[in-house]
N, C-alpha and C positions, 0 to 999 in steps of 0.2 A: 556827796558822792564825787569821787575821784577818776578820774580815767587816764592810767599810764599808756604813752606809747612806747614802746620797748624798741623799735627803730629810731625815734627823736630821742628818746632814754628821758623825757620830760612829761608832767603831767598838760592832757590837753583841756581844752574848754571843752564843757560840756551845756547844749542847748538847752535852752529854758523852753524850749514847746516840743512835743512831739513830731518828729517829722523822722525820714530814713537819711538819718544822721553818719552814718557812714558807707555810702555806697561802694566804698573800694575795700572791702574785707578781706584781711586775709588770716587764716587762722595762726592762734600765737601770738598774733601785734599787739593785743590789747588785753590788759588788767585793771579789774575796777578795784577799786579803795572804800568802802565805806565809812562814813561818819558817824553812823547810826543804825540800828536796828532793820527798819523800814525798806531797805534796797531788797528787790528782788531781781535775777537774774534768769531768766524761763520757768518765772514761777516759783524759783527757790530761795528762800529766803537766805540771804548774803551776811556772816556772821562780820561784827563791825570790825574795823580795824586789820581786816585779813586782805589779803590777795588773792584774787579770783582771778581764772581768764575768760575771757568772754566767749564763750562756747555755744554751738546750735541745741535746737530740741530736734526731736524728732524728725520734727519737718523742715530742716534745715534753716529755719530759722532764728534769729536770736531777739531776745526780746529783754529790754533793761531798764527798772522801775522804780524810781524813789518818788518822795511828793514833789518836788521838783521839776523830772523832765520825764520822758520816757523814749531811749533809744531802740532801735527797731533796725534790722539788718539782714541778709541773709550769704549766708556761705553756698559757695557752689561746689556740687559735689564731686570735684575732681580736686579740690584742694586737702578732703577728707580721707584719713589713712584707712586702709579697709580693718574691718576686725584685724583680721590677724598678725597684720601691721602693729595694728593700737595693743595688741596681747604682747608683741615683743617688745617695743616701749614700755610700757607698766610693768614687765619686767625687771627693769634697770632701775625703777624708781622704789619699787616693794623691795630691790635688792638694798638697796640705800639704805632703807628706812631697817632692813632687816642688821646690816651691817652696824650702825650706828644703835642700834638697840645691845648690840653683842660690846659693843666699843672696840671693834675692828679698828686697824691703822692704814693711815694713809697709803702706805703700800699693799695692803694687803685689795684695798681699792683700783688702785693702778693695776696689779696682778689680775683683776677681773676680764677677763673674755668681751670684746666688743660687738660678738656676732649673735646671729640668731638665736636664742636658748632652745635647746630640746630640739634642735634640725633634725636628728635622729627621726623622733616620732613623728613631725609635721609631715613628714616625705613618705610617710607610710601610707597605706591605703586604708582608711577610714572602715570601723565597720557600718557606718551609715550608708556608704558606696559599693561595697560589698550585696549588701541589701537591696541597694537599688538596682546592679548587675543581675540576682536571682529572680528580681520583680519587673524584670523588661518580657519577658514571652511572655506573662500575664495581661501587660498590657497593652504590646501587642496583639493577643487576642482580642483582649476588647476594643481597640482602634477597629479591628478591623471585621469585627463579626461582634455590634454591641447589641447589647440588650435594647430594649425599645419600648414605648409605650405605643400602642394600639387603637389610633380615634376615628370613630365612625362619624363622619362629615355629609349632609347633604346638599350637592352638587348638582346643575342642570349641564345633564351631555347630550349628546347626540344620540338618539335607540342603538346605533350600531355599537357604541360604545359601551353599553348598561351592562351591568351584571347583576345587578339588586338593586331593585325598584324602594323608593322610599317610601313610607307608610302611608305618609301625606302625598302621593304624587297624583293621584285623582284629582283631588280636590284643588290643587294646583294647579292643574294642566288645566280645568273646566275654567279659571278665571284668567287664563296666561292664552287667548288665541293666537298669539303671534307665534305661539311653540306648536300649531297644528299643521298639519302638510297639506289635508284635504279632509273632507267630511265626507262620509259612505254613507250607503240605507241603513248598515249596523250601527253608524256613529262616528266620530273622529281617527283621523290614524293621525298622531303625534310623529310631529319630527324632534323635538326635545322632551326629556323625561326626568324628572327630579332621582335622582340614585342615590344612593347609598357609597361614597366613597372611603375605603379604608386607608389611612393616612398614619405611615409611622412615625410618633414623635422619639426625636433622639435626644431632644431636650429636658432629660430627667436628673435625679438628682445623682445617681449610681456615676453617672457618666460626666457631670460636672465635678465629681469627685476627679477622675482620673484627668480630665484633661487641666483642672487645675494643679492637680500633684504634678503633671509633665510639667509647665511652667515653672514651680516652685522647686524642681530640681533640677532645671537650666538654671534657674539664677545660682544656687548652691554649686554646681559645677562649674560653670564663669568662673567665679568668685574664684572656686576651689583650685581650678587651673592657673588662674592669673598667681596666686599664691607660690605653686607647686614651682610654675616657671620662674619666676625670683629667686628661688632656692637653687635651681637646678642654676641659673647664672653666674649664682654667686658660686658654685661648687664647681660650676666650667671654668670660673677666673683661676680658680688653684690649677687647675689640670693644667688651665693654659701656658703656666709657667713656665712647667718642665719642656710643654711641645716646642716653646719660642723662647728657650734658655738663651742663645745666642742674641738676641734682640731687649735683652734684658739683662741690668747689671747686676752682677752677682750680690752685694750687699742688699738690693732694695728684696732680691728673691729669696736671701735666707729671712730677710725679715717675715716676709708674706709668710713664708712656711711655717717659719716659726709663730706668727701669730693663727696660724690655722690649726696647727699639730697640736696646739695645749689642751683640743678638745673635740678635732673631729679628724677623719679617715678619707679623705675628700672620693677616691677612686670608689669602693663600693658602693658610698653612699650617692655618687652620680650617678650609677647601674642601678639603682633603686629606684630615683628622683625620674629617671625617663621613665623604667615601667608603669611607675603612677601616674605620670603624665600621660601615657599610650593606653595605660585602662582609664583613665578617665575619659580622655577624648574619643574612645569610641561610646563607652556609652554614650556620653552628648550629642555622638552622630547620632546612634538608631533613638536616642528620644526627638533627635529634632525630624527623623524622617517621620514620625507619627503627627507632627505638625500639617502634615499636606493630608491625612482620611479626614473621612466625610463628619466622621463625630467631634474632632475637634474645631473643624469650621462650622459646625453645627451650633456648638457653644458659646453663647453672645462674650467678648470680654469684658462685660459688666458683672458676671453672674460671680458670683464670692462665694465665698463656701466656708464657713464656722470652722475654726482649729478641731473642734471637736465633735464626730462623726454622730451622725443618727445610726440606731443598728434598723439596716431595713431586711427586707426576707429577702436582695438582691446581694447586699453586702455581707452578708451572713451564711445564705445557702450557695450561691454562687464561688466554687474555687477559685474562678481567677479573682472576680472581683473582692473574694475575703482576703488576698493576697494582697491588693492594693490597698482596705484597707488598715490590714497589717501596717503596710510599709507606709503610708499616711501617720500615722500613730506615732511613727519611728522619727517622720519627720516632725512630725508635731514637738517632739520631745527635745530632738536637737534646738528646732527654734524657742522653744521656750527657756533654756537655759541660754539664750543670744536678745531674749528680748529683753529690755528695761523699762524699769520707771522712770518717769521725769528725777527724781533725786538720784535712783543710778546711772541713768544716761547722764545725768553733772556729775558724779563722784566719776564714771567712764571717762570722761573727756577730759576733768581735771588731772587724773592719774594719766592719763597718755602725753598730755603738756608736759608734765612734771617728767615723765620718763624721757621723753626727749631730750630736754632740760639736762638730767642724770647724764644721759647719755652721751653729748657733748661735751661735760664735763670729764666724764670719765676718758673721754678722746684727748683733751687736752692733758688731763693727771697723765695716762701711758704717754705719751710723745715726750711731755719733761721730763718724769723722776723716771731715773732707773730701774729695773724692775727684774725678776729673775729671770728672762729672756732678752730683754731689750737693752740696751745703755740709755734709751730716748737722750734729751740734753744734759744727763748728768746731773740731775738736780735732786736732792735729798731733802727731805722733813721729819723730823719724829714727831710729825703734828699727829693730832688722832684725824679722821673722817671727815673730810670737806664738806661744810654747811652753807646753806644760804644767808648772806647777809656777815659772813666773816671774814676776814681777812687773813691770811697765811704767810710765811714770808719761806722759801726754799735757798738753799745754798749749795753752791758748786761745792766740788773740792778744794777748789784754789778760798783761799782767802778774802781774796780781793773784794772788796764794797761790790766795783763793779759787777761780781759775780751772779749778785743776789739778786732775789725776784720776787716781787709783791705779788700772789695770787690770790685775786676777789672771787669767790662765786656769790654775785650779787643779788640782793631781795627778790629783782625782776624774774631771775635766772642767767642771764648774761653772766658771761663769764672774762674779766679783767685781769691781764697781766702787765704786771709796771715794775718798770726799775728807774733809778736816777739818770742812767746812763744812756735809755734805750729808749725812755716816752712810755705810750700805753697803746696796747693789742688790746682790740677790746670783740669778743664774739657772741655775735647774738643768734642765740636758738629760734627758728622758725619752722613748725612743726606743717607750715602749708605746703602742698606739694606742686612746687611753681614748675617742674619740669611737664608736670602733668597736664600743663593748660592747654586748650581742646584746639588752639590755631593761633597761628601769626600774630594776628593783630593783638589779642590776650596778650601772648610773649611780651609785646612790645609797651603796652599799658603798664604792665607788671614792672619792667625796667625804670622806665619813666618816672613809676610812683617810687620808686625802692630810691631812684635819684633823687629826688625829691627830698625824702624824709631825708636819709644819711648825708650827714654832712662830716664832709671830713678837711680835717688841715693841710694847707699846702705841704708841710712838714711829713715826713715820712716818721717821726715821732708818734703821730697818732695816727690808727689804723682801724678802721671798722672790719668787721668779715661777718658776715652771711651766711651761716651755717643751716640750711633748708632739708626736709628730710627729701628723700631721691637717692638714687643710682644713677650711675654711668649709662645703662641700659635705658633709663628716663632720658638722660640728657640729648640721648641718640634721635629721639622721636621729634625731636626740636626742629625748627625750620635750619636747614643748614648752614643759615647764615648768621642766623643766633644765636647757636649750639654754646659756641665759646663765651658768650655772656654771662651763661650759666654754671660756669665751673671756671672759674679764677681766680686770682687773687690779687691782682688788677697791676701785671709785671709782665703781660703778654699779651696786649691787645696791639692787632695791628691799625696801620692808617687804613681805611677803608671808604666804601662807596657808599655804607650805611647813615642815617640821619641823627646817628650822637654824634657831637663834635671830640677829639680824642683826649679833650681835657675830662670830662664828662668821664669818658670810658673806663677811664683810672682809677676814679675814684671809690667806681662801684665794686668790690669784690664777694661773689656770690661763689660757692662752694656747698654740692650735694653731700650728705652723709646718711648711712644708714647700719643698720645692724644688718642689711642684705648685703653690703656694699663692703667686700675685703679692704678696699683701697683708702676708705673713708681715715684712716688712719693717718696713713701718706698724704693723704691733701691736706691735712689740719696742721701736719709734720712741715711741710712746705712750705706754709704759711708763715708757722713761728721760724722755720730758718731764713725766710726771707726778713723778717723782720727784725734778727738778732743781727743776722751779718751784712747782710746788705748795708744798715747802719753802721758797723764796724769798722766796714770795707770804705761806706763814704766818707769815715773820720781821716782818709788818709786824704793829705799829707798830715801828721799831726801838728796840731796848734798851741800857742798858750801855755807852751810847757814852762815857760819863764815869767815870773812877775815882773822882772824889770830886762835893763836894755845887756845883752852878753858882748863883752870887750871887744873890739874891733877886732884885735890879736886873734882871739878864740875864734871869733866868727867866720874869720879868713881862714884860719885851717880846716873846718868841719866845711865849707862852702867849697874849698879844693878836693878836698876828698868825697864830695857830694855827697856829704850824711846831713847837710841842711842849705836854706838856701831862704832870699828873703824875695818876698813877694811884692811885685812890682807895682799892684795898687797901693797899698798902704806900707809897705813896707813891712808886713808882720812875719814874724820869723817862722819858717815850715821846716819839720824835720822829715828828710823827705827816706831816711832807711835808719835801721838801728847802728849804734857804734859796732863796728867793727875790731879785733883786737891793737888793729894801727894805731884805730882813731880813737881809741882809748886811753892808749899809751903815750900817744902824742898829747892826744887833750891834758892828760893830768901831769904830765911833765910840764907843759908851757903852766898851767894853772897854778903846781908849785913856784914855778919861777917868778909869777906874780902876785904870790902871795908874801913871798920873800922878800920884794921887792918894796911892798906896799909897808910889809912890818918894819921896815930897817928905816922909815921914815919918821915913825914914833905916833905918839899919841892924834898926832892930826889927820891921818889916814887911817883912826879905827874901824871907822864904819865902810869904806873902802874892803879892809880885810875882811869884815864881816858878810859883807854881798860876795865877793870871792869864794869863801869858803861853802857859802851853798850851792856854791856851783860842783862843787866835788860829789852833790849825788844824781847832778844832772845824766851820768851815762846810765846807771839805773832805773831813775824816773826813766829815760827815755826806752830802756826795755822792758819797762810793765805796760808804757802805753803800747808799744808794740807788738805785747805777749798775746793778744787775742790775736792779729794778722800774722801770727806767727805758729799758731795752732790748726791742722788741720780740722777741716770744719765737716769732716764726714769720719776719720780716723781717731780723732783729737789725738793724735802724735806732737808732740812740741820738739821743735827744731830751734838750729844755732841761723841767725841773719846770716852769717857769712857762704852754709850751702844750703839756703832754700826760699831768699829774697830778694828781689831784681826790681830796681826801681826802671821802668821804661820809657820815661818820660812823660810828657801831656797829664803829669800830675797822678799817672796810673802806676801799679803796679802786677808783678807777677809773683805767686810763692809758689812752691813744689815740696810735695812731700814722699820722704823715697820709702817711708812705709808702704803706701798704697799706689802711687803713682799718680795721685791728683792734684792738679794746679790750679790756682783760685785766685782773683785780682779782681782786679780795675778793668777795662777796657774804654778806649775813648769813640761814642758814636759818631760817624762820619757826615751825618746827616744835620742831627741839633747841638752837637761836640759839647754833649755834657760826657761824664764820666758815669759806669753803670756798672754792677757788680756781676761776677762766675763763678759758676765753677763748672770745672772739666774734668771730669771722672776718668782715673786708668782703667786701662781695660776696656771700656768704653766700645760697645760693638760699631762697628761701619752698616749693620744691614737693622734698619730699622723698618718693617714693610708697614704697620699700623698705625697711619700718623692722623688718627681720628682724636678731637678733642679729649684732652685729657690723658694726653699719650704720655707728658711726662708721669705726670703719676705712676702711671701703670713701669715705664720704662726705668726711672732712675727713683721717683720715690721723693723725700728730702731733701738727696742729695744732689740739689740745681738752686741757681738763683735766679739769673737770667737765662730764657728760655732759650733751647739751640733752636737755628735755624731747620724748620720744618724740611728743606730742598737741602741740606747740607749731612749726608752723609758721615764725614769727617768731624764733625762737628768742632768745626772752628769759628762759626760765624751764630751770633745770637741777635735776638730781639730785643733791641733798645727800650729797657723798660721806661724812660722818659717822655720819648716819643713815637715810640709802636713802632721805627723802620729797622727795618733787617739789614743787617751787615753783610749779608750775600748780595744785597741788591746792587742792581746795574746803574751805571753815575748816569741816571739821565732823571727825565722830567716826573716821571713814576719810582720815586725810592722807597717803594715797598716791595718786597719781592712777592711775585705774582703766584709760585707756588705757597707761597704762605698764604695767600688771602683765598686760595679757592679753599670751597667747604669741604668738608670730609664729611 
């Protein structure tokens, strides 16, 4: 028996004795492997050679069995997606399975919809709820005028108190003289008297019926609300667009639209989603006011009540109560189609893995390949249907090697994008809900541990990411000062007061997604744009364009005219802008004249001519290398070096592009004076009023690298992705700018 961690991406040890082998569980991290027959997983037997994830029973626990060890653990239940959650995930993964059974193509996969399925119906009002609404004055009746059972008790009161004498209270009273007041020439006059008390019990079974249906339809409404409000969030994020167009740039808002419009009507269907929610929550009020009669605090909450009803002459002649257990029945039938076996609660939880799984994939397919709405990065395949465990390879338009991109969706599920050029993006699905953690201290274990496993290279070549299910509206709920830990991609953390040190902080980049979550798109989109240009943008100045030494002659001309310049550590030659039509012109005139030069000397200066002549495709090499700094990276317009590239010294540079009006470079930080990549979008609004984490996404989307300055309006000044300081910041002992670090 094998045990993958899907955050290490390595197989772990596994303990030779029974002990609770993994106390820091999080759902998704872990896959068993077996060797053999024998492994059971809560009980179900683990078919060999396959991948399982390691998933709860019932009772949230998990339990895992070969002859060998036996690991024992348990999930807690805020990391577990609710049903209706887990029914939108298994979704994505039965669409898979359905697709690939059809031999659907890889774009037709990409064309798929990333959002909720059937939002339509979800946000409707149930007829279970309906049901419930007609069955509240019934029950109300009976909260507050129940039925009762009737027991005759015998009690010693006081005479004044008696009403009915007990049978036995003679014979009682002659052996009890302490209950006599005096003795007469008749006989005793009694100050106490055994009676007959009549005692209603409200502890029957008619009425354990109803006060346990009230319970069992708070939980159902909970649920059903928490649900409803996810929906109605996610359909407020569309609306919000139009309200806060000015605060939002237009490309990242046709996007939003456009992925919304392929399959839902956002304004009605938000007029729907409140009603449901406003008939829900009142019934949950008047059920929870029947919480305070006397019949439901009557009702111990030990006392259970069977799914299925006894018919008694209460339940059966009584209208209110035949109405309750009508509506009993109704619910009985709902939970029964929600409840499982141990084999379907595994086949449940493996298929909600697995949709996640899908689901991030399909987030990463829309972002690359073009698709009949999107340009995502331009990337094409006539592959068929993306599988686990295979490799793919996509291709720009352009020809170039560099274009190309290795796409893995790996055995684990993780999802690998590699090129020669660019290293490897590597994103791992985690289906726990870390925004969900119940406080602070959780937050901060969870960071810690997540530090720990992920290891990444100094190199900005290889890139872990974190792909956790959550919304923005999860991340909200966060201690303020964490928030931002939880949605990044580890290119905007600032310096702060907190106890990661901000080497630490970089490394970690964690990113919510969901099928609730419009945005989830744009953060994944972020992700890969940081990772394609960022890179691009640090190759400048370019290097290495030469295998051997370029003639003093040539090197003094290109060094006057600043298209190259040599680097005062070692001497390595930087081309620090592309030929321009001078330094073209100039170049291959002197290059003839040296070649001329070299030939008229005969056969002892052949190889002389021969290094010369390759140098004649040096001004070409040198604008393929600079054909990607040369492409706008939100328009993709391709421009001439001579009106849209400015070299500005400190090794940086500036490009513009006059299609859109966007400018993109280098920038040198003031603070650790490395060099960090931009862009600055035209158009670009001045009034941004929501700068709560996650604002780029919502705001530009893609199209950013390094983050603007939070306090900067204009947005001139960005956050050194190297060393978390702000470029607005004040030159003194504190360079981090202090609006940036308060929490939102």
């Amino acid at each position: 028996m094998k045990i993958w961690d899907r955050l290490q991406q390595k197989f772990v040890q596994v303990p030779s004795t029974s002990k609770e082998a993994i106390p820091d569980a999080l759902l998704g991290q872990w896959q068993v492997k077996s060797d053999h027959d024998g492994t059971k997983l809560n009980g179900i037997h683990v078919q060999k050679n396959t991948r399982n994830y390691l998933v709860p029973d019932a009772t949230k626990r998990l339990t895992l069995q070969d002859s060998k060890a036996t690991l024992t653990s348990k999930f807690p239940a805020w990391q577990i997606p609710v049903d209706s959650a887990a029914d939108s995930l298994g979704f994505f993964a039965k669409q898979h399975q359905q697709m690939l059974s059809k031999q659907n193509t890889w774009q037709d996969w990409a064309n798929l919809s990333p959002l909720v399925p059937e939002i339509a119906s979800a946000i409707q009002i149930q007829p279970l709820e309906k049901s419930i609404k007609d069955a509240i004055p019934h029950l109300e009746e009976i909260c507050h005028r129940p039925r009762s059972y009737l027991k005759m008790e015998a009690e010693k009161l006081p005479v004044a108190r008696v009403q009915r004498i007990a049978p036995h209270a003679i014979a009682y009273l002659t052996s009890h003289t302490e209950d006599w007041e005096c003795k007469t020439f008749r006989g005793v006059r009694p100050k106490n008297v055994l009676s007959l008390v009549r005692e209603e019990l409200l502890d029957i079974y008619e009425n354990r019926v109803a006060v346990r249906l009230i319970d069992h339809l708070l939980v159902y409404l909970r649920r059903r609300i928490r649900d409803v409000e996810k929906l109605k969030n996610e359909l407020e994020q569309v609306l919000n667009f139009s309200k806060v167009l000015q605060s939002i740039h237009r490309r990242n808002c046709e996007r939003i639209c456009h992925l919304w419009g392929e399959n839902f009507d956002a304004a009605p269907q938000l007029k729907v989603a409140k009603e449901t929610l406003d008939f829900l929550e009142q019934i949950k009020q008047k059920l929870l006011t029947l919480t305070d009669t006397d019949v439901y605090k009557a009702i111990p909450r030990s006392a259970v009540v069977e799914g299925t009803l006894r018919n008694t002459n209460i339940l059966i002649g009584d209208r209110h109560y035949r109405e309750i257990a009508k509506l009993w029945r109704e619910w009985s039938k709902w939970r029964s189609k929600r409840s499982k076996t141990a084999q379907q609660l595994f086949d449940f939880y493996q298929q909600t893995i697995n949709g996640f799984d899908a689901f991030c994939c399909l987030l990463c397919s829309k972002v690359l390949m073009k698709t009949d709405r999107d340009r995502g990065f331009g990337y094409l395949s006539d592959s068929a249907l993306p599988e686990r465990g295979q490799s793919y390879s996509l291709q720009q338009g352009s020809a170039k090697e560099s274009e190309s991109l290795n796409f893995q969706w790996l055995e684990d599920g993780s999802i690998q994008l590699e090129s020669k050029e660019l290293g490897i993006l590597k994103f791992i699905p985690l289906i726990a809900q870390l925004a969900e953690s119940p406080d602070e201290q959780t937050s901060e274990q969870i960071l810690k541990l997540l530090e720990q496993l992920i290891e990444q290279e100094a190199s900005q070549s290889y890139r872990t990411i974190i792909l956790y299910f959550g919304t923005a509206q999860d991340v909200s709920k966060i201690s303020p000062k964490l928030r931002r830990y939880f949605n990044t991609i580890g290119n905007d953390l600032l310096n702060s007061d907190l106890n990661y040190n901000s080497k630490s902080d970089r490394k970690l980049a964690l990113l919510p997604v969901s099928p609730f979550d419009i945005l989830s798109t744009e953060r994944v989109a972020r992700a890969i744009q940081w990772w394609i240009y960022s890179q691009k943008c640090s190759a400048y100045p370019i290097k290495n364009v030469l295998e051997f030494r370029l003639p003093d002659e040539l090197l003094r001309q290109l060094q006057q005219s600043g298209a190259m310049r040599q680097s005062p550590q070692n001497n390595q030659l930087l081309v620090m802008r592309p030929f321009f039509p001078d330094d073209r012109r100039v170049f291959n005139s002197n290059l003839h004249s040296m070649i001329k030069k070299e030939e008229a000397k005969g056969n002892s200066s052949r190889g002389e001519v021969v290094k010369l002549r390759q140098l004649e495709n040096l001004p070409k090499s040198v604008d393929q290398e600079f054909e990607s700094l040369l492409t706008c990276p939100t328009c993709q317009e391709r421009y001439s070096a001579t009106s849209s590239f400015e070299n500005i010294g400190n090794d940086c540079f500036k490009a513009h592009c006059q299609q859109c009006d966007t400018d993109w470079g280098l920038q040198r930080c003031g603070q650790c004076q490395t060099n960090y990549p931009y862009i600055k979008l035209g158009g670009a609004s001045a009034e941004i009023s929501d700068r709560s984490v996650g604002w780029c996404d919502r705001v530009f989307g893609r199209d950013v690298l390094a983050v603007p300055c939070f306090d900067n309006n204009n947005l001139q000044f960005y956050i050194c992705s190297n060393c978390g300081s702000c470029g607005n910041s004040s030159q003194s002992s504190s360079y981090s700018c202090q609006r940036c670090l308060k929490p939102k």
